[in-house]
C-alpha positions, 0 to 999 in steps of 0.5 A, spaced: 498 561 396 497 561 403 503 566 403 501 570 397 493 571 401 496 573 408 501 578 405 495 581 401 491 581 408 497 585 412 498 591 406 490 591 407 491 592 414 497 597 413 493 602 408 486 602 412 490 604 419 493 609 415 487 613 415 487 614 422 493 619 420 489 623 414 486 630 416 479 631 419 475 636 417 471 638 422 463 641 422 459 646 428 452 645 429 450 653 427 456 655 425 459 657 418 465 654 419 470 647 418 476 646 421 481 641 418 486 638 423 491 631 423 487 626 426 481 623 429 482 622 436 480 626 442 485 630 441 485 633 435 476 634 436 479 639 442 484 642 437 478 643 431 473 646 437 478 651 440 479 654 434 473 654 432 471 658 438 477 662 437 475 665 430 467 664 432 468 668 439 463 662 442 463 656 444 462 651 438 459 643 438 461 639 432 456 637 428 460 632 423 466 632 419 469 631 412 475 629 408 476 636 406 473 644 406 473 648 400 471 656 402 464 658 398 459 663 400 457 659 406 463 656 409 469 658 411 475 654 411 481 654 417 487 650 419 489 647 426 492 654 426 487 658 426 489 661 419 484 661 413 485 657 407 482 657 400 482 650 399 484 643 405 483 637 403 486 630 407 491 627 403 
């Protein structure tokens, strides 16, 4: 039983790191946009802020983020590449 208890323990703990990996959705105070880039480290918040600088034309700070980003008439949606996407949800 004890086995059985501390097995179930490291599954848990394997899918709650995984999480670390899935795409973040990143948000801008006064900007329109969300930038979807892998990850959650300092890295990938570097990575979202430039391209939100290199679509936008100014420097970008960000407010919050997000599992996903569908485009509506009030944002717009773009990858870590800097290309617009209809639709980016993590997996």
């Amino acid at each position: 039983m004890k086995q059985l208890i501390l097995g179930a323990a490291a599954v848990l703990a394997v899918v709650g790191s995984a999480s670390v990996a899935e795409a973040k959705c990143f948000a801008f105070r006064g900007k329109d946009i969300k930038v979807c880039v892998d990850g959650d480290d300092n890295a990938a918040r570097r990575r979202a802020t430039s391209v939100c600088a290199d679509v936008t034309g100014s420097d970008c700070a960000i407010s919050g983020y997000s599992g996903e980003c569908q485009r509506s008439s009030s944002v717009r949606c773009y990858d870590g590449a800097g290309d617009e996407q209809r639709r980016i949800q993590s997996e």
